[in-house]
C-alpha positions in Angstrom: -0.2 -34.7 -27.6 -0.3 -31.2 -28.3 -1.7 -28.5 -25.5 -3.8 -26.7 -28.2 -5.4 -30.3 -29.2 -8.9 -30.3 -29.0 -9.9 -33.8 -29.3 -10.4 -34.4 -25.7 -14.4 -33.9 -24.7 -14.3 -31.0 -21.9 -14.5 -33.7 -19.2 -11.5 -34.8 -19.6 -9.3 -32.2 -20.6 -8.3 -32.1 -16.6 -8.0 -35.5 -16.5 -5.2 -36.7 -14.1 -1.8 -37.2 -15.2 -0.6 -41.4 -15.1 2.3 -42.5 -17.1 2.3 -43.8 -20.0 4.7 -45.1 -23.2 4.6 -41.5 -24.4 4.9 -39.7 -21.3 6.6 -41.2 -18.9 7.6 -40.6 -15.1 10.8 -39.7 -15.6 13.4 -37.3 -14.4 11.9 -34.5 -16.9 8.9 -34.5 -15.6 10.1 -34.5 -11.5 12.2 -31.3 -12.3 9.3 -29.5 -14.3 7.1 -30.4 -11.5 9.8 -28.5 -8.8 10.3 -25.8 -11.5 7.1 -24.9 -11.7 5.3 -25.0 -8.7 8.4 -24.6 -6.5 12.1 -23.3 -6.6 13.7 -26.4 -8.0 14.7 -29.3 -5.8 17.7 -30.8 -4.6 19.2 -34.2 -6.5 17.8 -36.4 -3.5 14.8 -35.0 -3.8 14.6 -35.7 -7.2 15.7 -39.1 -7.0 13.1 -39.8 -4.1 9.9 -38.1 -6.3 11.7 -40.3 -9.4 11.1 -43.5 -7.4 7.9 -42.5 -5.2 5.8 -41.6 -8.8 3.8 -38.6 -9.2 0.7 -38.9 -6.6 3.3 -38.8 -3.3 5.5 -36.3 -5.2 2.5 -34.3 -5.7 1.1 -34.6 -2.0 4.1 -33.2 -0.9 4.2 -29.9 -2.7 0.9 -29.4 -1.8 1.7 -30.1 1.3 4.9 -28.3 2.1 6.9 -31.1 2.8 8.9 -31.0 -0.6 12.2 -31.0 0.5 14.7 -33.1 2.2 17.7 -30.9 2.6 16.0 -27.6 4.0 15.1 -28.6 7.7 15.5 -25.0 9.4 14.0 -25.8 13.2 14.2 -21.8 13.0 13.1 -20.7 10.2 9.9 -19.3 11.8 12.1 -17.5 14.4 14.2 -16.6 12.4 11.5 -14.9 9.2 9.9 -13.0 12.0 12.7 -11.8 13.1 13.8 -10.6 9.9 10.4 -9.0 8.9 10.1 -7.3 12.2 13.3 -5.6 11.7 12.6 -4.5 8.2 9.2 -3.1 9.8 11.5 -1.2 12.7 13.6 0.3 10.7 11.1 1.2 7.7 13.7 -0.6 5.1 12.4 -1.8 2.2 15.8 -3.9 1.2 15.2 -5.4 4.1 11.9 -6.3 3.3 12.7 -8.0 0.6 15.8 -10.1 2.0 13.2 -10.9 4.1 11.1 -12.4 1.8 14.2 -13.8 -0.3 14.6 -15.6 3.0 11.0 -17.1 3.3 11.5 -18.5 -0.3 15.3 -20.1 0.2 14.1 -21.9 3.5 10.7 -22.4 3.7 10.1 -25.8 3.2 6.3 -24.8 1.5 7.6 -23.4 -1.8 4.2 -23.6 -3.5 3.2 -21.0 -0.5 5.8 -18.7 -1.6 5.6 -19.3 -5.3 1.8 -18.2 -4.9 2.6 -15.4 -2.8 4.8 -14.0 -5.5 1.9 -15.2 -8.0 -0.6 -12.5 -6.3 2.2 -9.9 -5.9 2.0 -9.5 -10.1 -1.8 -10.2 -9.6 -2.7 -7.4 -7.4 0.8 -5.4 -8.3 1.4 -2.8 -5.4 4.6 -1.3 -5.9 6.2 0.9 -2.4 7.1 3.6 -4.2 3.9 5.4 -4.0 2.5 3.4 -0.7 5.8 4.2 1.2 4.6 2.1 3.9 7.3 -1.3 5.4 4.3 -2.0 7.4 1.5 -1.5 5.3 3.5 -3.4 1.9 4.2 -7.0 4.6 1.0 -6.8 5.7 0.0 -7.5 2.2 2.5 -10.0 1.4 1.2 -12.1 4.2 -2.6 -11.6 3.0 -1.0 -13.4 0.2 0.6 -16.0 1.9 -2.4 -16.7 4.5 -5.3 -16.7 1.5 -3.6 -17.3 -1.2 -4.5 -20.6 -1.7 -8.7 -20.4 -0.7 -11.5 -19.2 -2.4 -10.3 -16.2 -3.8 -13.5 -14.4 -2.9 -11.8 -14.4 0.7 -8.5 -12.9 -0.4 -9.7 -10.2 -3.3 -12.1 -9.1 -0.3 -8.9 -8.7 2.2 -6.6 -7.2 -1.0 -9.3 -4.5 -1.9 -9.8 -3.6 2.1 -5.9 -3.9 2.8 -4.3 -0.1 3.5 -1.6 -1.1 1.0 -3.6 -1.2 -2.4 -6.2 1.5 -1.3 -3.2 4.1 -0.9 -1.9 2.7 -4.3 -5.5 3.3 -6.6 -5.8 6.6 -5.1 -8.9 5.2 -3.0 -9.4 8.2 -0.5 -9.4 10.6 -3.6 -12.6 8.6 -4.5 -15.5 11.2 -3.2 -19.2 11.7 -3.6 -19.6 14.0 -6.1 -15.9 13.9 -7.9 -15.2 9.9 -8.0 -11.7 8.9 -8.8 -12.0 5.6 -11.2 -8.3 4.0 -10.1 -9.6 1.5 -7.8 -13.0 1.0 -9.5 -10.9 -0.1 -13.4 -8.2 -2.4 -12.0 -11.0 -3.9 -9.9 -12.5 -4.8 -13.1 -9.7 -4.6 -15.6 -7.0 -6.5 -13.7 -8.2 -8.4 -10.7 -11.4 -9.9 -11.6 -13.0 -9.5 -15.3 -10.5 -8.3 -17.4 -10.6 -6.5 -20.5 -13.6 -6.6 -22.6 -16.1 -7.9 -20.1 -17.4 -4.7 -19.0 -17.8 -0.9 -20.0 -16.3 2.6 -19.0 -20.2 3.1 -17.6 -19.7 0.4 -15.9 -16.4 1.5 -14.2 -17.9 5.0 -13.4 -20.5 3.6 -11.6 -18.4 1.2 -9.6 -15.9 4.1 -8.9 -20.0 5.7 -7.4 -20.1 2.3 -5.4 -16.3 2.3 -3.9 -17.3 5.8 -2.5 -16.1 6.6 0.6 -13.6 3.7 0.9 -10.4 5.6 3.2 -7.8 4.7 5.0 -7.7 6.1 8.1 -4.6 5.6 10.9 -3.1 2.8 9.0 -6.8 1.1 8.5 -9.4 0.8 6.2 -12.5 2.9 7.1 -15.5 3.3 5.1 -16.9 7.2 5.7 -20.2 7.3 4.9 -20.3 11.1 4.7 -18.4 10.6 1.4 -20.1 7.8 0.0 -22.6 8.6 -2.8 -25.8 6.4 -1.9 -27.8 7.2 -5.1 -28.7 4.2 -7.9 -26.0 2.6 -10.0 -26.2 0.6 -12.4 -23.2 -1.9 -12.7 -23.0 -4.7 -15.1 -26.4 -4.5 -16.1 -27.7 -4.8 -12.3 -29.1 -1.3 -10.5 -29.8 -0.5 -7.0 -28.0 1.7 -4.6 -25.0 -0.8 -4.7 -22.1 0.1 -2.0 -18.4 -1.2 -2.0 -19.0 -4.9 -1.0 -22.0 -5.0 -3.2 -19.3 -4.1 -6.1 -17.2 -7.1 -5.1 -19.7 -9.9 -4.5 -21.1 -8.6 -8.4 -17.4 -9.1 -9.7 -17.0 -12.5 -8.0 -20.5 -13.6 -9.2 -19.7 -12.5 -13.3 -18.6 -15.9 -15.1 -15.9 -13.7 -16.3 -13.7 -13.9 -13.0 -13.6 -17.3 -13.3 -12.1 -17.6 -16.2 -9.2 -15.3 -15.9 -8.8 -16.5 -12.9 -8.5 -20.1 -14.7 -5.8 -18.2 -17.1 -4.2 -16.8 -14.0 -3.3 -20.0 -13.1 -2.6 -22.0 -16.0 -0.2 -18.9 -16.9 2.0 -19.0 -13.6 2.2 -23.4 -13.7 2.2 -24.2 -17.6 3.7 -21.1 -19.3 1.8 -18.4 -21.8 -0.4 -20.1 -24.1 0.0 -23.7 -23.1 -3.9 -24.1 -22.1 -6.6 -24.5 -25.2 -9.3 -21.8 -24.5 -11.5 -25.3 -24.1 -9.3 -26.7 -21.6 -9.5 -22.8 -19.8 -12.9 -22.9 -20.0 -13.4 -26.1 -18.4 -11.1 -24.9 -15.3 -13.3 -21.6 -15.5 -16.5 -24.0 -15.1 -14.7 -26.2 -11.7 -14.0 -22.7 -10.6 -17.1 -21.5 -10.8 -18.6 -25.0 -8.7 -16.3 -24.9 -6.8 -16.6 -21.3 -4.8 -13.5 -19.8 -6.8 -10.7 -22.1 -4.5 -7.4 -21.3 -5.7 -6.4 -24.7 -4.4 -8.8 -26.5 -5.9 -7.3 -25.2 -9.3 -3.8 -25.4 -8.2 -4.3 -29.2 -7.2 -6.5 -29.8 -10.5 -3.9 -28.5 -12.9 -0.7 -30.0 -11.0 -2.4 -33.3 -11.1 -3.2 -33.0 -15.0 -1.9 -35.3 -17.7 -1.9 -31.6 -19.8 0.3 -29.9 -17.3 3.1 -32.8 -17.9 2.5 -33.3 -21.5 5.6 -33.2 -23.3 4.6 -29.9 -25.4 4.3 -28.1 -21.4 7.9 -29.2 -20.9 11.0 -26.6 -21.0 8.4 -23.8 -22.5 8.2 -21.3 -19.3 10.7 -18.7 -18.7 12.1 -18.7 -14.9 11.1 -14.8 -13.4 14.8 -13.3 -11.9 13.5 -14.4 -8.6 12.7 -18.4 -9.6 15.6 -18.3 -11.2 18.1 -17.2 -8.8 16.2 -19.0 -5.6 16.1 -21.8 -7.7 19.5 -22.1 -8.2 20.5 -22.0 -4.7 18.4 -24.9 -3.7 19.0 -27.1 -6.8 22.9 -26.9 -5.9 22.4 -26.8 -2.3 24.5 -23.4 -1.3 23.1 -23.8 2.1 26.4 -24.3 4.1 27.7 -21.0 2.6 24.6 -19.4 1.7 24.5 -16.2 0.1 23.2 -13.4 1.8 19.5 -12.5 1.1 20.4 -8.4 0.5 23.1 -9.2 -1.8 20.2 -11.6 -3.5 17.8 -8.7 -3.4 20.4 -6.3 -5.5 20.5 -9.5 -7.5 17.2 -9.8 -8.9 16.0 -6.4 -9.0 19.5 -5.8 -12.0 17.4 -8.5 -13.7 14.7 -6.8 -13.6 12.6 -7.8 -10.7 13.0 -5.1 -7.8 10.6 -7.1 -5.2 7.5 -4.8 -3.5 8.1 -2.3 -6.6 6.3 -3.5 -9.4 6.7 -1.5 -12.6 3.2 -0.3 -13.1 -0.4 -1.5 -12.2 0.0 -4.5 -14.8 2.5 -5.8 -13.1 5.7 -7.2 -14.1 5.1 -8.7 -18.4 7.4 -11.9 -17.7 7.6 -14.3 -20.0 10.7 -13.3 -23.4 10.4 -9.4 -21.3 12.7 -10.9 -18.6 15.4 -11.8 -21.2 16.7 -8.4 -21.8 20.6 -8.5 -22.4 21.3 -7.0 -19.2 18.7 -9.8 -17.6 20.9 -11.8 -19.7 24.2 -10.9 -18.6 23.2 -10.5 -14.9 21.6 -14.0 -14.9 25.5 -15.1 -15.7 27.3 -13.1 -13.4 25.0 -14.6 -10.9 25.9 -17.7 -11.8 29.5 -17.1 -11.4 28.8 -16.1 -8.1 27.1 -18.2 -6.9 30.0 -21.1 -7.4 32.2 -18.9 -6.0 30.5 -17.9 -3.0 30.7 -14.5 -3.4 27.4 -13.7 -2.7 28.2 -15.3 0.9 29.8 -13.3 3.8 32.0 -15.8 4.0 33.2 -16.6 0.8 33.2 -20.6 0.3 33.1 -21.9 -3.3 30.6 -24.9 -4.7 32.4 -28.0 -4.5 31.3 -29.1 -7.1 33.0 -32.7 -7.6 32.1 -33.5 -4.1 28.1 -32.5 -4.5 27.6 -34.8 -7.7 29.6 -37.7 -6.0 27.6 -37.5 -3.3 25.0 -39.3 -5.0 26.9 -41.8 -7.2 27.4 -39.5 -10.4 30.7 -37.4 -11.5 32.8 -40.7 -12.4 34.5 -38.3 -15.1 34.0 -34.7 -17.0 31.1 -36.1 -19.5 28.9 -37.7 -16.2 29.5 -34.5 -14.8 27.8 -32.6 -17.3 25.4 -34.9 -17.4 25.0 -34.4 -14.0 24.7 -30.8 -13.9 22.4 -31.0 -16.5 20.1 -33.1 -15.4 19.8 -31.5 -12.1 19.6 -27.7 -13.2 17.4 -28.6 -16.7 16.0 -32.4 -16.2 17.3 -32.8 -19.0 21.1 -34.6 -20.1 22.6 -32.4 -22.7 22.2 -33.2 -26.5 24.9 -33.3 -28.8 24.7 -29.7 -30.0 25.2 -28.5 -26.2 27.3 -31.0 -25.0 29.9 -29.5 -27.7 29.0 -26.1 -26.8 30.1 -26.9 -23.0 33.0 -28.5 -23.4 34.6 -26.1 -26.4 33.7 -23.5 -23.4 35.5 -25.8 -20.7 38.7 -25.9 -23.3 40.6 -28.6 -24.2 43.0 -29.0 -20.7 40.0 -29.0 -18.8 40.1 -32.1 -16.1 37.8 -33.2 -13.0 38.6 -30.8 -10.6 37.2 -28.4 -8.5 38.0 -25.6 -11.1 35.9 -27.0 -14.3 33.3 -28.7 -11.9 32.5 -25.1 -10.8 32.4 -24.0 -14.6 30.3 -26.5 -15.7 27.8 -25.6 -13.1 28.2 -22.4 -14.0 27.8 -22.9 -18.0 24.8 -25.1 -17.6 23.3 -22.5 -15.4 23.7 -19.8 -17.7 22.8 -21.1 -20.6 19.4 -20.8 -22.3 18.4 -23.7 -21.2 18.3 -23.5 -17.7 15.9 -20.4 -18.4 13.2 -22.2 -19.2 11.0 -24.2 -17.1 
């Protein structure tokens, strides 16, 4: 059924997902559901969510128990550790291995996936903040809220040092307001466009008055905070800061981009009806603007695994390249996270420095033809292992035998296929791999590491 149908009644437009003739619980579906609200998934993974059906594969994203294969006792230690030193030192590369490291081994890659969801959301970029300290401090607002009424985070976001120093908030004075804070407030984080007026973001700049940051805190000097009326979205009074946000989280308006927020990051741009948003918007709205409320209810739908959802999302640098390490299990020889970090950012996605206040576009704006090119020298790499320090290539007879399949070159495209895409390829690529492979190409180590590299390049594997 199509996702821009609308012959379901509003009620049941969120209906949950149970399969049927014409959508089936099958090996599609389990690999969009790890593609979208993960980093991929391992082949035993797979196989166990393939048998288990979608409830207990569902309970387990949502609970961060996902994966099998990634059972780091350290990993804790260890991300500490790592962000502590990037903090020491005042490194930003190291900041971001760091957080390439949380998303390889954290066993809770819907945490990390949201994490980077907000990032774009409420995009802070290090260049102007200049602050290791100030820019992780943020990134674990994310992590630790991210998934709660958002009233909760967007009040710990707009009070963080981190976005206050980005929107110019201290140059925000009674008497000579600065509007940075006061439109992307409005423009961006909560409203969006059309839902209010340039009145309206003067006065709210009047409101947000006074908002500093003061030895690495927020402070709210009342000296420079104008206390005269304002009238804000049609409501007047002597409104201050907090007033401003409880107004924003109150307007009907929040909850529904919001409601796109989400249905962008887990079904792709355009794959929700603005009926089906609309009812989201309304659960939103009853249900105190929990982001895991929404998460849950659209994971859960029969709309997010309709066939017309599948294969329609393109996979961010990041997704794609942490993706690909778990899928093919590089965690013997894993790569190392700075050399991941230089990685993504030639794609295009340069972690804690997003390209503007907007955010980084994604969807066909990640397919550049140097994203293109650097998405297959990645994957050429990566079977190599020459992202690792110690150089040990993907074996990649030995990983598909290890679950029954790579009886001869065809199973192993098959193979390598279904695992990167969900999908076995049809005809038209199935020819396209093996004229790549050549004609003397055998089961060996060689063309096993080709074809995982081919499938993983191809257009095909961008898309989740």
């Amino acid at each position: 059924m199509s996702l821009q149908t609308n012959s379901w009644d509003a009620a049941n437009l969120w209906a949950p997902y149970s399969p049927q003739a014409g959508a089936p619980w099958d090996l599609r579906r389990v690999v969009h559901l790890h593609r979208r609200a993960g980093f991929a998934a391992a082949w035993g993974d797979l196989e166990r969510d393939l048998k288990d059906g979608p409830g207990p594969s569902i309970d387990r994203l949502l609970a961060g128990k996902s994966s099998t294969r990634i059972q780091s006792a350290e990993f804790a230690r260890t991300a500490d550790a790592l962000g502590d030193q990037a903090v020491d030192q005042s490194d930003p590369t190291r900041l971001k291995a760091w957080w390439i490291y949380r998303m390889l081994w954290s066993n809770n890659p819907l945490g990390e996936r949201l994490a980077l969801l907000w990032h774009n959301h409420f995009a802070t970029s290090n260049d102007k903040v200049n602050d290791v300290a100030s820019m992780r401090r943020q990134n674990e607002i994310f992590r630790r809220l991210g998934r709660g009424p958002f009233g909760e985070l967007l009040n710990a976001v707009v009070h963080d040092p981190a976005l206050l120093v980005w929107l110019d908030a201290s140059a925000n004075r009674k008497g000579v307001p600065n509007e940075n804070l006061a439109r992307e407030l409005m423009e961006l984080f909560t409203l969006g466009v059309g839902h209010y007026t340039e009145t309206d973001v003067k006065e709210a700049a009047r409101a947000l008055t006074g908002w500093k940051v003061a030895r690495g805190a927020f402070r709210e000097f009342l000296p420079e905070h104008d206390d005269g009326e304002k009238t804000v979205l049609g409501r007047t009074g002597r409104w201050k800061g907090d007033d401003l946000i409880r107004m924003l989280l109150e307007h009907p308006a929040t909850s529904r981009r919001l409601a796109w927020r989400v249905c962008e990051w887990l079904m792709g741009e355009g794959s929700a009806s603005p009926a089906a948003l609309a009812s989201l918007a309304a659960g939103l709205r009853e249900h105190n603007l929990d982001i895991g409320w929404a998460v849950e209810t659209v994971l859960r739908s029969r709309l997010f695994f309709a066939r017309a959802n599948l294969g329609k999302a393109i996979l961010s640098p990041v997704e794609f390249v942490v993706g690909a390490i778990r899928a093919l299990e590089r965690f013997d020889a894993p790569p190392r996270n700075l050399m991941l970090v230089e990685t993504c950012a030639r794609m295009g996605q340069d972690l804690f420095y997003p390209p503007n206040v907007g955010g980084w576009a994604g969807g066909r704006a990640w397919l550049t033809t140097q994203g293109i090119i650097g998405r297959a020298n990645f994957a050429a790499a990566l079977v190599e292992g020459r992202l690792a320090g110690q150089p040990i290539a993907l074996d990649g007879v030995a990983l598909a035998q290890r679950y029954g399949r790579g009886r001869d070159l065809d199973d192993l495209l098959v193979f390598y296929g279904e695992l990167l895409t969900g999908a076995a390829p049809d005809s038209s690529w199935h020819q396209r791999l093996r004229a790549a492979l050549g004609p003397s190409a055998a089961l060996d180590q060689k063309t096993a590491r080709a074809v995982a590299a081919l499938v993983l390049a191809s257009p095909e594997a961008q898309l989740a």
